[in-house]
C-alpha positions in Angstrom: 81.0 -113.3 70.2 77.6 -114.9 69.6 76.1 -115.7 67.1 74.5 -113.5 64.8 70.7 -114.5 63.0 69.7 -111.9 60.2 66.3 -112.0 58.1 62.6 -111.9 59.4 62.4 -111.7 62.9 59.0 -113.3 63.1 60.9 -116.6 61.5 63.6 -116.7 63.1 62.0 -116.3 66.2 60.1 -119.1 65.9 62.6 -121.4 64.6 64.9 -120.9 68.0 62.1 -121.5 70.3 64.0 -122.4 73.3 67.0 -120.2 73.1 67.1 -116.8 75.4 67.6 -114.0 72.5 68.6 -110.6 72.0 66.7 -109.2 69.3 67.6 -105.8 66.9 65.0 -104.2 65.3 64.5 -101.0 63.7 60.5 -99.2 63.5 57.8 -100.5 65.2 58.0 -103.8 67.8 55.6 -106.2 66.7 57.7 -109.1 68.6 56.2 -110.9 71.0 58.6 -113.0 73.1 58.8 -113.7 76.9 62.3 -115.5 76.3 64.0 -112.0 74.5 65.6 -109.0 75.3 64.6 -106.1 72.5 66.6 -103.6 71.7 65.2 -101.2 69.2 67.7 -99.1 66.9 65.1 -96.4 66.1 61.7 -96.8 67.4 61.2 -93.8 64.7 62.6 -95.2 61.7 65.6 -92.7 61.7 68.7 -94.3 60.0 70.7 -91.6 61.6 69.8 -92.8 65.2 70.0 -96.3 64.3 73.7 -96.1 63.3 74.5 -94.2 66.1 72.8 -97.0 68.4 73.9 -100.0 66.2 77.7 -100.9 67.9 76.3 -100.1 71.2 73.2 -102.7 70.9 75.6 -105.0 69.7 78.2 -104.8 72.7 74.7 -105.3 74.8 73.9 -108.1 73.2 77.2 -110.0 74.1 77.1 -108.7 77.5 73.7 -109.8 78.0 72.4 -113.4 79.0 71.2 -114.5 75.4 72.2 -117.0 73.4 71.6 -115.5 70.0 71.2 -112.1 68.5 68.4 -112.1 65.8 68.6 -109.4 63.3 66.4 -107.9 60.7 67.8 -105.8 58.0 66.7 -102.3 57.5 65.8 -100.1 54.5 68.4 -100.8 51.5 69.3 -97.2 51.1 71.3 -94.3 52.7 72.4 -95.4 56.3 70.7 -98.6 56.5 72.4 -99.9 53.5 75.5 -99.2 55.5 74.1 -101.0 58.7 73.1 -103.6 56.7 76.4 -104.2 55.4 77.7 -104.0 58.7 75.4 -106.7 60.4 76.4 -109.0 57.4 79.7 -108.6 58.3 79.0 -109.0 61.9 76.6 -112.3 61.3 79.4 -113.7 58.9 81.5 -114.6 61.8 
């Protein structure tokens, strides 16, 4: 139901300073914002988790009190090229 932000979460982040956000990663969190709720697919870096965790996260993020959902894409191959076709999909709504 909201609306769905994919590419580098560093810009995007700073482009919608004022909005709350829900923000998807995958890996490592090097975000830094007092106005976002993080959910991490994989703080590992497994594709197999983060498809498991990726329609879950995104039913949170409509529940919760953001705005937007900021999304960046992960690896282009196995899994995550099927995530990231997914979160196209989603964000093309």
């Amino acid at each position: 139901r909201k609306p769905i932000l994919i590419g580098e979460l560093e810009v995007l982040v700073k482009k919608f300073p004022a909005q709350k956000k829900s923000i998807i990663i995958f890996g490592e969190n090097n975000i830094n914002e007092s106005k976002a709720r993080i959910y991490n697919l994989s703080a590992k870096k497994n594709l197999q988790e983060a498809a498991l965790n990726l329609f879950k996260f995104l039913r949170q993020c409509d529940e919760d009190e953001s705005e937007i959902i900021l999304c960046g894409l992960l690896p282009e191959y196995g899994l995550g090229r099927a995530i990231n076709d997914r979160l196209r999909r989603a964000s093309a709504k």
